[in-house]
BASE-321407 format. One record per residue (C-alpha): residue number from 0; residue in one letter; x, y, z. Coordinates in nm, 3 decimals. Layout:
REM BASE-321407
 num residuo      c1      c2      c3
 NUM       A       X       Y       Z
...
END
This chain:
REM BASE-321407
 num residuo      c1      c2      c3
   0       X  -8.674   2.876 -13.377
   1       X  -8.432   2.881 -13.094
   2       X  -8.305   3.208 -13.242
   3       X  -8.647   3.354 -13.267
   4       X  -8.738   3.226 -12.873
   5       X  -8.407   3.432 -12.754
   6       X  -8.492   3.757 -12.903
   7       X  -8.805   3.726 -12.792
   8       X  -8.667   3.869 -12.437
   9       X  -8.483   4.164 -12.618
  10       X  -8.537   4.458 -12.848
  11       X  -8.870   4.689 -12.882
  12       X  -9.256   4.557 -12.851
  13       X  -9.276   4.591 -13.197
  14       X  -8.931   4.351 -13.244
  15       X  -9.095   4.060 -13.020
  16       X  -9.390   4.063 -13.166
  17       X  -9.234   3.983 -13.521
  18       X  -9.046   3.721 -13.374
  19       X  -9.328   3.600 -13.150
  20       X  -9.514   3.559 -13.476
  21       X  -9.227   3.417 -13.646
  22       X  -9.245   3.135 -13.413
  23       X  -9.590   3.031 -13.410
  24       X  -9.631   3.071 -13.780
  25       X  -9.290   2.846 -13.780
  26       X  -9.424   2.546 -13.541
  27       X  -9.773   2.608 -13.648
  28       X  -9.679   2.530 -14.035
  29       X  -9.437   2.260 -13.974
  30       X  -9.760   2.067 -13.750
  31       X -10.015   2.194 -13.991
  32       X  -9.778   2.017 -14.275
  33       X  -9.665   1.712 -14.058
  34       X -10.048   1.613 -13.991
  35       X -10.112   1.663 -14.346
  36       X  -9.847   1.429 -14.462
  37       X  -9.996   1.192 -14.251
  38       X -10.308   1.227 -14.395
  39       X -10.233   1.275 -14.739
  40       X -10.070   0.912 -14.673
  41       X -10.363   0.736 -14.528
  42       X -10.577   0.850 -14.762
  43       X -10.394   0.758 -15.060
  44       X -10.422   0.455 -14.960
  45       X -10.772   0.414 -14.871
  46       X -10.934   0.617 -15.200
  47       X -10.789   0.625 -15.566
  48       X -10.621   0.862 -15.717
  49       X -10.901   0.952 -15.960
  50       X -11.070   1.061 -15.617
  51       X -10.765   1.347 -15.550
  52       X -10.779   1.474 -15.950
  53       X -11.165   1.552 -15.843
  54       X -11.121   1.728 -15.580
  55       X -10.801   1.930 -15.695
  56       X -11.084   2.047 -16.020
  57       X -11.343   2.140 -15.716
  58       X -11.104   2.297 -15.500
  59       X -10.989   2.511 -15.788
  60       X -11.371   2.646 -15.874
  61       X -11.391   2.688 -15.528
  62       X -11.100   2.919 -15.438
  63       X -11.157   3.048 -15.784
  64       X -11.453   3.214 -15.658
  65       X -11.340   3.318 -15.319
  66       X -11.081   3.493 -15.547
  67       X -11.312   3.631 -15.797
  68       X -11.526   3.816 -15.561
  69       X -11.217   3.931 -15.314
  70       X -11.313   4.242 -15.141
  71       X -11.007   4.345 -14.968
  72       X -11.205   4.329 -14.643
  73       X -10.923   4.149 -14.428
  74       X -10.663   4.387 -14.597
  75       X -10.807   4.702 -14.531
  76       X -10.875   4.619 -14.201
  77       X -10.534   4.565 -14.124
  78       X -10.399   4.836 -14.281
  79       X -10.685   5.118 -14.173
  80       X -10.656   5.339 -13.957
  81       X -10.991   5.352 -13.751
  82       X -11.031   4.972 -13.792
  83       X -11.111   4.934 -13.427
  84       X -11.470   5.152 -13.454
  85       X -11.764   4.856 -13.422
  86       X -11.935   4.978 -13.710
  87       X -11.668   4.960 -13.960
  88       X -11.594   4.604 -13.824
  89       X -11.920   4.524 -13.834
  90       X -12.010   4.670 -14.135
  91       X -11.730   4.456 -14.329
  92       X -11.850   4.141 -14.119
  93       X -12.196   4.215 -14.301
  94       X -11.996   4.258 -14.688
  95       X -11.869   3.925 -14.568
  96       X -12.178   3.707 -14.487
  97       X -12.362   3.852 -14.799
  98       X -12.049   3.774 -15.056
  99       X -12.045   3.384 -14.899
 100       X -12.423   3.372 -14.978
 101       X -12.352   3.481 -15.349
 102       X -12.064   3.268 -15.407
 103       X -12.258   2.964 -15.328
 104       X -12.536   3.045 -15.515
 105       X -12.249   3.132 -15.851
 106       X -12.053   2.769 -15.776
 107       X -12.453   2.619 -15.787
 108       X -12.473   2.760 -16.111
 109       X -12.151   2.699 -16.261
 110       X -12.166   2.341 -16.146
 111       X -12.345   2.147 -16.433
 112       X -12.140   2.324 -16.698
 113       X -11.823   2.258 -16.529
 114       X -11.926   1.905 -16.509
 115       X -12.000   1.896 -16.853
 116       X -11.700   2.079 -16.976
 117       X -11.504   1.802 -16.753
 118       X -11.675   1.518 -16.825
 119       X -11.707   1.433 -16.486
 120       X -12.064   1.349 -16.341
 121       X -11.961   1.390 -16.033
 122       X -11.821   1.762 -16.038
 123       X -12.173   1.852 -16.039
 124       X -12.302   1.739 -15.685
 125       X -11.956   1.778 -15.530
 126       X -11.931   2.138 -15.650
 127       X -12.285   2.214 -15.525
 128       X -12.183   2.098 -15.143
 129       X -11.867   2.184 -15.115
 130       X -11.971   2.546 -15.258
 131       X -12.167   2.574 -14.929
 132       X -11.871   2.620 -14.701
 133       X -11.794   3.036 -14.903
 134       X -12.158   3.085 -14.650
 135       X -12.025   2.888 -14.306
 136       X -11.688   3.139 -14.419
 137       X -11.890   3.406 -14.437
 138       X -11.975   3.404 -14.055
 139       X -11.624   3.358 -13.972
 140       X -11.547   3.619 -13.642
 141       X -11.381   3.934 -13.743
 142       X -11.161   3.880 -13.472
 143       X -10.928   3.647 -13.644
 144       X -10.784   3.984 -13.880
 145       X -10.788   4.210 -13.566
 146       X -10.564   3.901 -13.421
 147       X -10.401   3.963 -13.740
 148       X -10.326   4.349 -13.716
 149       X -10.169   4.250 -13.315
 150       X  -9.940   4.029 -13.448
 151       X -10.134   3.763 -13.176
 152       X -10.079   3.492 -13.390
 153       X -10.077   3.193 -13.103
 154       X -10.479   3.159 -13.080
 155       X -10.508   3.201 -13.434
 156       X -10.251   2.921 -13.495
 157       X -10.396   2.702 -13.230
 158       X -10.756   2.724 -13.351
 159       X -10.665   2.627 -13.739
 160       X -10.441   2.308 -13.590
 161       X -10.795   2.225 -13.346
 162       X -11.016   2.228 -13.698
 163       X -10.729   2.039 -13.922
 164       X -10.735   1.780 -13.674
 165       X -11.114   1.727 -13.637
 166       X -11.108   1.780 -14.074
 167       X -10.847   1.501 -14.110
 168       X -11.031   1.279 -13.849
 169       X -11.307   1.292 -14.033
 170       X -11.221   1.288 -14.393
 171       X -11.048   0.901 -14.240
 172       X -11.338   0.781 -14.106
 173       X -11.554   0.845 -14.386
 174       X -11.277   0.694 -14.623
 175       X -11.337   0.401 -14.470
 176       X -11.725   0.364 -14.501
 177       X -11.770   0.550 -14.780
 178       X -11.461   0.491 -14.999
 179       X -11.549   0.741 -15.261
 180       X -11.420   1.136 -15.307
 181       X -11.702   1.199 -15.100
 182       X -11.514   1.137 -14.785
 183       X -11.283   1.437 -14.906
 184       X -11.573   1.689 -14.934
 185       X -11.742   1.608 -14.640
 186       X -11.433   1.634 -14.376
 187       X -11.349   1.948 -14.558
 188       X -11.688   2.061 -14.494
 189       X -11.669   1.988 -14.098
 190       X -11.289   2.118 -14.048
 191       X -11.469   2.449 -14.201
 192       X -11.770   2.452 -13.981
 193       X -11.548   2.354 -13.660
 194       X -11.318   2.666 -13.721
 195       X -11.625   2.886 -13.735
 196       X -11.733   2.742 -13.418
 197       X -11.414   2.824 -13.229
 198       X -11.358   3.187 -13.376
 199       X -11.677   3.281 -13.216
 200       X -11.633   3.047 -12.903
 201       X -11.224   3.165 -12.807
 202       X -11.235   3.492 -12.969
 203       X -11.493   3.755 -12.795
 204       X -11.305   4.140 -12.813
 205       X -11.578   4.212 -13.109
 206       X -11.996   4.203 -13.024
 207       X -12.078   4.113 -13.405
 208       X -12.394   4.240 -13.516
 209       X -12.512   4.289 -13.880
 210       X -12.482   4.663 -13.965
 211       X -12.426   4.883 -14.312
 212       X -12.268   5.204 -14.268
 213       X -12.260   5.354 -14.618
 214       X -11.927   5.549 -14.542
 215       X -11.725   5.231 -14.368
 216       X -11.869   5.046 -14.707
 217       X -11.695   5.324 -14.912
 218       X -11.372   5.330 -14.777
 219       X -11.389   4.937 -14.786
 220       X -11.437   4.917 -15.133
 221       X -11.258   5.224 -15.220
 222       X -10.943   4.987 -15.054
 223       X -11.071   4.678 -15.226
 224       X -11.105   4.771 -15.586
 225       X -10.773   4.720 -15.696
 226       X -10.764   4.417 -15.466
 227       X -10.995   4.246 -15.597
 228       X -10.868   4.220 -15.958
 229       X -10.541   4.137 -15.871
 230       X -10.683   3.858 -15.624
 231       X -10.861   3.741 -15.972
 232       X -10.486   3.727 -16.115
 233       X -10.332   3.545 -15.850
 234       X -10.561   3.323 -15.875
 235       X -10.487   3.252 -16.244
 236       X -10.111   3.234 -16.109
 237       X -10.146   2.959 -15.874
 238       X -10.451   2.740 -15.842
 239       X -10.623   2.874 -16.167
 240       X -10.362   2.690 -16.344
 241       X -10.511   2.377 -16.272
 242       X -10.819   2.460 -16.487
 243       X -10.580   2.471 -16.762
 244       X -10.354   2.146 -16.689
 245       X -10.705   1.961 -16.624
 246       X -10.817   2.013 -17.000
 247       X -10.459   1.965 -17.147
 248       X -10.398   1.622 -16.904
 249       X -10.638   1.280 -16.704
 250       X -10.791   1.327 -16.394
 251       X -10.450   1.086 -16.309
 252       X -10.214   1.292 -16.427
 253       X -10.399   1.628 -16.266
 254       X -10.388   1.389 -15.890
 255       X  -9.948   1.355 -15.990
 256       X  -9.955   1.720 -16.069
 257       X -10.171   1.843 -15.738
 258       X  -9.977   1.589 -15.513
 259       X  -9.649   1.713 -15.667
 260       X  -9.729   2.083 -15.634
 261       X  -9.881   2.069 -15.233
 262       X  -9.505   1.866 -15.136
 263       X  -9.345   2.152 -15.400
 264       X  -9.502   2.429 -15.214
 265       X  -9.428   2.362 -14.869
 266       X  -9.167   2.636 -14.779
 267       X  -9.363   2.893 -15.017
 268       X  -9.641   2.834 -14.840
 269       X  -9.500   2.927 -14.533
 270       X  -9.295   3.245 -14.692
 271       X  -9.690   3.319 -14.767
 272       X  -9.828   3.250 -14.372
 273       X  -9.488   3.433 -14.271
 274       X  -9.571   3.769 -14.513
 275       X  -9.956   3.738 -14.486
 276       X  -9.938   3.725 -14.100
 277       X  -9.656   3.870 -13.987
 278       X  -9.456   4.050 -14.255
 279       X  -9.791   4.235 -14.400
 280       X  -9.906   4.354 -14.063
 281       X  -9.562   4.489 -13.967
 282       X  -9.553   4.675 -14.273
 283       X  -9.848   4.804 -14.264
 284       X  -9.777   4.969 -13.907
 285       X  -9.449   5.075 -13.973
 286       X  -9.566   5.275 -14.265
 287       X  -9.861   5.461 -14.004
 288       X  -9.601   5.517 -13.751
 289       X  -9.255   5.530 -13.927
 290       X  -9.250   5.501 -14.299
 291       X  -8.892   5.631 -14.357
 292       X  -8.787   5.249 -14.183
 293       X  -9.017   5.075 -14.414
 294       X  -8.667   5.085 -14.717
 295       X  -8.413   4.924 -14.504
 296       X  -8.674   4.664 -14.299
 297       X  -8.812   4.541 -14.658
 298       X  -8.427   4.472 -14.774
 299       X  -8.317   4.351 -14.479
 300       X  -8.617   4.082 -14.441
 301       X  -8.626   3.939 -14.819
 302       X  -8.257   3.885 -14.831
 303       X  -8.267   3.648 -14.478
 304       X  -8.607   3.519 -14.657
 305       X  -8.508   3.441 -15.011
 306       X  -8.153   3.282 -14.870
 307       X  -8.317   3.068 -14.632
 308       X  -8.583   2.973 -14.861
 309       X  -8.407   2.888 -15.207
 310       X  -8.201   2.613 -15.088
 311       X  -8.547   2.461 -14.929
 312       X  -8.701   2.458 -15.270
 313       X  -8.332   2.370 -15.454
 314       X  -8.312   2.038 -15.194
 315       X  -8.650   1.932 -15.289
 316       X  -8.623   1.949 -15.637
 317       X  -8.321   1.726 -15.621
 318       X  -8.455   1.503 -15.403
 319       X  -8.766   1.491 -15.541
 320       X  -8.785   1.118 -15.695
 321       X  -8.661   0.952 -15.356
 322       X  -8.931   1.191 -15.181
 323       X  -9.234   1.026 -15.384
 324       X  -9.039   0.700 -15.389
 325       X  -9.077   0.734 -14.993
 326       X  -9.381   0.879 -14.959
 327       X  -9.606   0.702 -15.246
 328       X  -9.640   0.343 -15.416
 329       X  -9.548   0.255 -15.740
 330       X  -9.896   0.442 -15.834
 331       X  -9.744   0.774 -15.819
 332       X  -9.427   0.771 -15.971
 333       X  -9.465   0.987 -16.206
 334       X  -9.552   1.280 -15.905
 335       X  -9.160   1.263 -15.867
 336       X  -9.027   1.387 -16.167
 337       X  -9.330   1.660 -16.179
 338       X  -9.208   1.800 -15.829
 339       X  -8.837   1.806 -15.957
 340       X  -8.959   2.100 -16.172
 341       X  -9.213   2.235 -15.962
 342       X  -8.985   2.309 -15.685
 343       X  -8.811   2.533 -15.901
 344       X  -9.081   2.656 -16.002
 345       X  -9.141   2.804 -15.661
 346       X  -8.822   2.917 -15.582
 347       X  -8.899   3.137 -15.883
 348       X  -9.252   3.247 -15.779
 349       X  -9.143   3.384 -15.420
 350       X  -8.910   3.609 -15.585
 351       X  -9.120   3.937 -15.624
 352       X  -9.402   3.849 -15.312
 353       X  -9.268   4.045 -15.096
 354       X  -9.244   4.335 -15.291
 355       X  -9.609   4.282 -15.356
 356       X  -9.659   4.260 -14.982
 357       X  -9.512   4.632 -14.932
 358       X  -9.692   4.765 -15.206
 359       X -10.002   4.688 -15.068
 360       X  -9.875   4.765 -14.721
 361       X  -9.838   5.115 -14.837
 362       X -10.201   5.157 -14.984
 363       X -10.034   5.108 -15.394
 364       X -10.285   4.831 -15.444
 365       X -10.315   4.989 -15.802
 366       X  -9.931   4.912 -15.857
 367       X  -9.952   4.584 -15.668
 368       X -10.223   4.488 -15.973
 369       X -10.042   4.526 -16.255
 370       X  -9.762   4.342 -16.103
 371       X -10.012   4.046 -16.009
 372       X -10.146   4.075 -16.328
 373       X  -9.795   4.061 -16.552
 374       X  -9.692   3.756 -16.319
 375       X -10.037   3.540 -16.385
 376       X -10.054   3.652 -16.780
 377       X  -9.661   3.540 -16.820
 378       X  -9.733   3.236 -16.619
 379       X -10.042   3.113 -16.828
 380       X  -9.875   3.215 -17.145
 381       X  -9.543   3.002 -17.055
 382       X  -9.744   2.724 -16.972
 383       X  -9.974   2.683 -17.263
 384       X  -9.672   2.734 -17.514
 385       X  -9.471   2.496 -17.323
 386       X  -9.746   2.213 -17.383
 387       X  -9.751   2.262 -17.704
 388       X  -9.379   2.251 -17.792
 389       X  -9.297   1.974 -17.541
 390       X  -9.626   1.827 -17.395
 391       X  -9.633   1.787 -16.992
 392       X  -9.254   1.852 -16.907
 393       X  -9.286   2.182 -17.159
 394       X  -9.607   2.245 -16.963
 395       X  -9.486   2.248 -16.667
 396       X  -9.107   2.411 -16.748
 397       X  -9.309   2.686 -16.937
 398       X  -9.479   2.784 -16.666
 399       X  -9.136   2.833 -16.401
 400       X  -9.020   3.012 -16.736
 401       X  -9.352   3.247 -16.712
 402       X  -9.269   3.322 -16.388
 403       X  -8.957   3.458 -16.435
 404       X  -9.023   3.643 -16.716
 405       X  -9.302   3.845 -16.464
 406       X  -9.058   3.870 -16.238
 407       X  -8.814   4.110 -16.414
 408       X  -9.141   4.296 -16.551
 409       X  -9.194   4.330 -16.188
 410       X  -8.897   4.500 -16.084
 411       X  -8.935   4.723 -16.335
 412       X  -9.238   4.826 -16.229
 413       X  -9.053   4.894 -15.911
 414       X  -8.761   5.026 -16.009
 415       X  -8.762   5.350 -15.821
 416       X  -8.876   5.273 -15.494
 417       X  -8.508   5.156 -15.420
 418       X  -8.573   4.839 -15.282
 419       X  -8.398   4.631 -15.526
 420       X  -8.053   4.546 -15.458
 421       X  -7.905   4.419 -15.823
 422       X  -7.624   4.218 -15.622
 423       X  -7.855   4.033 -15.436
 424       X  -8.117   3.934 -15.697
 425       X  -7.832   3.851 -15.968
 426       X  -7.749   3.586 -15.653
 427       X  -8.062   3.464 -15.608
 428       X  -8.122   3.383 -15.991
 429       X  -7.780   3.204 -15.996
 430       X  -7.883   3.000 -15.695
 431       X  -8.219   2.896 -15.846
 432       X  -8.032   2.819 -16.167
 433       X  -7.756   2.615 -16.027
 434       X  -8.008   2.370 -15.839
 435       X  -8.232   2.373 -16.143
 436       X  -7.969   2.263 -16.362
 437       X  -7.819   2.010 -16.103
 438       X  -8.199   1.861 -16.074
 439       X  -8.296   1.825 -16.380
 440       X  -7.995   1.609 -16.493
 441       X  -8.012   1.399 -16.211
 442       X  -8.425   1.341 -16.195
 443       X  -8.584   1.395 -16.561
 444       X  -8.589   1.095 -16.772
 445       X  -8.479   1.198 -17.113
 446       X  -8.653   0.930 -17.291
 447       X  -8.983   1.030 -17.106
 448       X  -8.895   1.432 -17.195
 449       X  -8.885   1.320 -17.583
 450       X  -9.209   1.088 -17.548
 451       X  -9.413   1.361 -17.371
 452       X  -9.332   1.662 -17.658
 453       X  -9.353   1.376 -17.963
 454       X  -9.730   1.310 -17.820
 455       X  -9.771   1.709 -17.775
 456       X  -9.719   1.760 -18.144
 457       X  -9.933   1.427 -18.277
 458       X -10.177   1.604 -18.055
 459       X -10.189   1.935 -18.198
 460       X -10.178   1.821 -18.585
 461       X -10.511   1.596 -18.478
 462       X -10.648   1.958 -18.349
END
């Protein structure tokens, strides 16, 4: 950060705003993260854990159909051309406000069967209110992507740390008179409705008005096609996987798995803010202005990335039991051997995202699909076989495994675009093996390994 705050001074407009970005995304995250430690702390303490396997299974139907009905808008405002004409902004604020609408009125009606499916009661209501909040996200100002396309990343940072505080407030307080998951689904509800408020309150360069111009529709759509299934994919390759794991494991073993993965996913999460905010964006304009610099700033940004971000993921992942030893009560033990392999996991899935980010930079959003897709089909496949041969720990090795395999399908999808520097991603897979093997000897119980695949296979002969 000190780095980023002296080049700030030097170097083109362009340069500073990256590293302007940079920063804010960098003390933005680590505050976002630090007050959600703190929460994630309190909480656990106040609710139990049956109360965090709920809401990971609602939170998954949820983003599962923000996914499923992705438009591209935010994208292909970023990356158009004639994105600052009112009507086209207004046009995709009005695709926005009518696809919340529908998604509420699709998680209504999915609700009871989920519920049944589950066995869970209480999936029903909780999917029914918590649904509401694709509608208040439908009103959100389109000034937050136009933010975006600037780089101006300070306001947007400093609204979404305003409406985590007033969430987390008020997920406590209800915690404490009403001691039940619905605590979690009400503060989520209000941190929602509180960042709508201040969008439309801080942010006032765009007079929204509902409008439908049939040719700004068009070219939205036209941009969003391809977007939108491989927003369905991704989906499948992250959160969707949690559908899965919830009918092969408890409600208890899906909280160890969902508190495992958020403390496993830190530092991807914020290669994702860094790409989706800054890296995306500056893509996306260098390829208007300059496109022949778009080779050597892709290279020269995923190698500082990927060698900063590795050892993150390789640390965690060996330190993984003490972390959860620290962190958690006796309770949640079993969350630290899960996030020894899940942190590998992750160093594994940033691999080919920024690839993925210049693809779609450059308007190849049919490319950037069938790269999505390989990586969420290989992922789902590694994961269900690994169940089956060796229960939870083949579950969740299977899916890293997935990952990979996508991976290497993904550069040779890309194999001509000459971004891919063999010497550096031979490194990179030697640096993500090296910690993987280091961590696993040190953190996975071998006894509990043998256990988990003996019950895998008394399971399947009973199916």
């Amino acid at each position: 950060m000190l780095t980023i705050l002296k080049r700030l001074r030097q170097g083109s407009e362009l340069k500073r705003r990256i590293y302007s970005g940079s920063f804010w995304i960098a003390a933005g995250f680590g505050s976002q993260k630090a007050l959600q430690l703190v929460s994630n702390l309190i909480l656990t303490r106040l609710l139990f854990p049956e109360a965090f396997g709920l809401m990971a299974l609602v939170n998954v139907f949820v983003i599962a159909s923000t996914m499923f009905s992705d438009l591209g808008i935010r994208p292909a405002i970023i990356q158009a051309k004639n994105a600052t004409n009112p009507d086209f902004l207004n046009t995709a604020w009005t695709m926005q406000i009518i696809r919340g609408f529908v998604l509420w009125i699709a998680l209504c009606l999915l609700a009871y069967p989920a519920s049944r499916f589950y066995g869970e009661d209480l999936l029903f209501p909780l999917l029914c209110f918590c649904g509401f909040s694709a509608v208040i996200s439908g009103f959100r100002a389109v000034d937050f992507v136009l933010a975006e396309r600037e780089l101006k990343v300070k306001q947007i940072m400093i609204m979404q740390l305003i409406g985590q505080v007033v969430c987390i407030i008020s997920m406590i307080v209800l915690a404490l008179i009403l001691e039940s998951v619905w605590a979690l689904a009400i503060g989520s509800w209000v941190g929602c409705a509180m960042e709508l408020l201040l969008g439309h309150v801080l942010l006032k360069d765009h007079k929204h008005r509902l409008c439908w111009d049939p040719a700004f529709a068009k070219q939205i759509f036209h941009f969003g096609k391809w977007v939108f299934w491989s927003t369905i994919f991704t989906f499948f390759s992250g959160q969707g996987v949690r559908l899965i794991e919830g009918h092969f494991v408890s409600t208890t073993i899906l909280a160890m798995i969902a508190i495992a993965g958020t403390i496993a996913w830190i530092f991807g999460e914020l290669v994702e803010r860094f790409m989706s905010s800054v890296l995306f964006p500056t893509l996306s304009r260098v390829h208007r202005e300059d496109p022949n610099k778009l080779q050597f700033m892709l290279i020269r940004l995923r190698t500082i990335l990927m060698a900063v971000t590795i050892p993150m993921f390789g640390i965690v992942s060996l330190l993984s039991v003490f972390i959860i030893e620290i962190l958690y009560d006796d309770r949640y033990a079993f969350a630290g051997q899960v996030l020894t392999i899940l942190a590998i996991n992750g160093a594994i899935r940033t691999l080919p995202q920024i690839y993925q980010n210049a693809l779609l930079a450059q308007g190849k959003t049919r490319i950037h699909f069938f790269t999505v897709c390989t990586l969420a089909t290989c992922n789902i496949l590694g994961l269900i076989i690994g169940y089956h041969v060796a229960g939870i720990f083949g579950m969740l090795i299977g899916s890293g495994l997935g990952y990979l395999t996508g991976y290497a399908i993904t550069l040779a999808f890309i194999a001509n675009s000459g971004w891919i520097s063999i010497k550096w991603e031979l490194l990179f897979l030697l640096l993500i093996a090296g910690f993987a093997a280091a961590s696993f000897s040190l953190n996975l119980d071998q006894s509990s390994l043998a256990s988990s695949a003996t019950a895998s296979l008394h399971s399947a002969r009973l199916y």
